[in-house]
N, C-alpha and C positions, 0 to 999 in steps of 0.2 A: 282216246286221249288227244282226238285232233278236234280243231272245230268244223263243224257241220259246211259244207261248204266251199272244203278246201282240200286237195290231195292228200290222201291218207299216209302220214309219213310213220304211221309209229313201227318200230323192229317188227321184222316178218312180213310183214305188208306187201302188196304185189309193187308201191310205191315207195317203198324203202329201199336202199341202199348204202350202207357204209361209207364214209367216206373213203376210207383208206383206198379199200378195192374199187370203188366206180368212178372213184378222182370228182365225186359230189360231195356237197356240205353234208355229213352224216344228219338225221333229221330232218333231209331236205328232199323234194321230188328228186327221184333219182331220174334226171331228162338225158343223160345220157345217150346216143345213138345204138339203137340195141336193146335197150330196158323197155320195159316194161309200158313208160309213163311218156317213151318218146316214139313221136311218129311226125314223118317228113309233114313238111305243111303243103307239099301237093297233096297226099292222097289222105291226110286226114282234117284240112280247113284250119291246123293250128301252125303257128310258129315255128318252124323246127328248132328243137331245142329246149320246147318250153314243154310243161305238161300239156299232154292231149285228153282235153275234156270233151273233145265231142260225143255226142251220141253216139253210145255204144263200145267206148273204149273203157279200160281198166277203170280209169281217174274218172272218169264223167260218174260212170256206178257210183263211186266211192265218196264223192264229192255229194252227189244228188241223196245217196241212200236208199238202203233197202226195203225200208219200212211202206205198207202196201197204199199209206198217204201219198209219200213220197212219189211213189210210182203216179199215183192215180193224179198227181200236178205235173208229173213230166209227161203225161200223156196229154194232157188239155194245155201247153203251150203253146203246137203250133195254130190251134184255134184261136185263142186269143188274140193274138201276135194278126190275128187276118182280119179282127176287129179296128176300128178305130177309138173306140172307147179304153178309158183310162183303165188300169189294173192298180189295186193295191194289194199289198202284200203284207200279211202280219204277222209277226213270230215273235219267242221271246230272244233275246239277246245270244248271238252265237249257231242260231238254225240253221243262216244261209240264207238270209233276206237278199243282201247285196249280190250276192252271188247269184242268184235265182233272177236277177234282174239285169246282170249281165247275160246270163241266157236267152233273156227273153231278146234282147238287144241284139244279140247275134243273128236271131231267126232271117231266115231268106225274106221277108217282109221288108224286113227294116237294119239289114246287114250295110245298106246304103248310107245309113244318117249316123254320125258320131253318138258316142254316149257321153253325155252332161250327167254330171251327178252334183247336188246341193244338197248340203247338208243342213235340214232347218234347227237343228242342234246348237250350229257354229254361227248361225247368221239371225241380228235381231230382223223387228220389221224395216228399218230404216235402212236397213242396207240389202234384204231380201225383196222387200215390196216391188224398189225401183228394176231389179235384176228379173223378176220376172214379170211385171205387167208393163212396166215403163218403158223400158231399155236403158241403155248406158254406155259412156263410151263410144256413142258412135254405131252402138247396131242394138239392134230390134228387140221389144223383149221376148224371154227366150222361150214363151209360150207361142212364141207369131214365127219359130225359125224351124224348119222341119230336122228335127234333131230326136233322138230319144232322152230324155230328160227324165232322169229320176231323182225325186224330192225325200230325202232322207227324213228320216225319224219327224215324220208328220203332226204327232203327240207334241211335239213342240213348237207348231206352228202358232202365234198368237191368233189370240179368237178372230181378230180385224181380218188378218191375214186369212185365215180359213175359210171364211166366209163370201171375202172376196176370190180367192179360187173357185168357191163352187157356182158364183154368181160367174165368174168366166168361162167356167165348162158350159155351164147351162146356155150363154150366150150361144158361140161356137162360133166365133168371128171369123174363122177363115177353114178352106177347103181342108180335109185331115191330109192333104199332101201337104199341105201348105204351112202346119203348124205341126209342133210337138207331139210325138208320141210321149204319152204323159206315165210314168210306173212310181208310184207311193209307195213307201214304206214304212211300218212303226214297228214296234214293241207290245205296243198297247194292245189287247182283245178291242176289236171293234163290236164283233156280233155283228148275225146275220139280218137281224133285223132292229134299228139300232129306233130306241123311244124318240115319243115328241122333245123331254128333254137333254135328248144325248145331244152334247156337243159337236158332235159328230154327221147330225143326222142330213142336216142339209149339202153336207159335201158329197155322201156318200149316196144322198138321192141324186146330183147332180151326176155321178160317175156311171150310176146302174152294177150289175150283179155282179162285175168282173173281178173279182175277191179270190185271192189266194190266204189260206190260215195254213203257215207251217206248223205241223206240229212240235213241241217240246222233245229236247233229246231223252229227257228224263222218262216220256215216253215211250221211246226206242233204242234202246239201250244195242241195238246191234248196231245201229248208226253212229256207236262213242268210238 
């Protein structure tokens, strides 16, 4: 009954707690000192306070999932992550796109660069285009700043727009210290080998093999 991605809060849970008794929002990660979902931010890389998702703790499990996909994409992150090439990531609505991408962001790779998120959902081209090829304001665009930048719901990029991302990656204007670590995400199935006609195809020969496809909950029902 939680989404994919996120501290398993439902009753019973190793991440549940009452409010009453743990002086937390009932429903909510019980971060408590002492439970379960809390660990000092010296020896586990989190927050104290906050849920501890690192690898290997309660939340991180429950958060990533048990299903043998799941497993099989939390083991090829920190390869990725040693890559310079772009990753996209695709799932349906709720898997743990977002969350999967803060991961990747975290890694010792790139635990150095802030994480940008855009959302191509919220933003047409006239105000996307300038924000990442142009700049604005005063600084660089944010494909040229060594940042992790992840491009929300990609399926809604205009065609203009798309195309010119892939004609930038393929460029590769500057050193990969030197620009954006790039992580995509949609909703949409891309496929592993996308046709001459797929709208898609030329971004995705631009990025190479780096694909993550979360599977559906409706799939793994022990991950609800």
């Amino acid at each position: 009954g939680t989404v994919a991605g996120q501290a398993n809060t439902a009753p019973g849970s190793a991440c549940y707690e009452a409010g009453e008794t743990a002086g937390t929002v009932a429903g909510q990660a019980n971060t408590a000192p002492g439970s379960d979902c809390y660990e000092a931010g010296e020896t586990a890389g989190t927050v104290a306070g906050q849920a501890n998702t690192a690898p290997g703790s309660d939340c991180y499990t429950q958060a990533s999932g048990h299903d043998t996909r799941i497993r099989q994409i939390r083991e090829r992150i920190p390869d990725l992550t040693r890559s310079d090439r772009p990753i996209v990531i695709s799932g349906e609505s709720g898997t743990g796109r977002r969350h999967l991408a803060r991961i990747l962001g975290e890694q010792p790779t790139l635990a150095d660069r802030p994480l940008t998120e855009i959302d191509a959902a919220t933003l047409d081209s006239a105000r996307l285009d300038p924000t990442l090829f142009e700049g604005s304001s005063g600084q660089g665009p944010l494909l040229d700043i060594p940042i992790v930048l992840h491009l929300r719901n990609i399926h809604r990029l205009a065609p203009e727009t798309r195309d010119r991302l892939a004609e930038r990656l393929t460029q590769k204007r500057l050193p990969p210290e030197k620009s954006a670590f790039l992580v995509l995400s949609t909703a949409d199935p891309i496929g592993s080998e996308p046709t001459e006609r797929s709208p898609w195809k030329q971004l995705l020969d631009s990025i190479g093999p780096d694909r993550i496809e979360i599977p559906p909950l409706r799939e793994r029902p022990e991950d609800i």
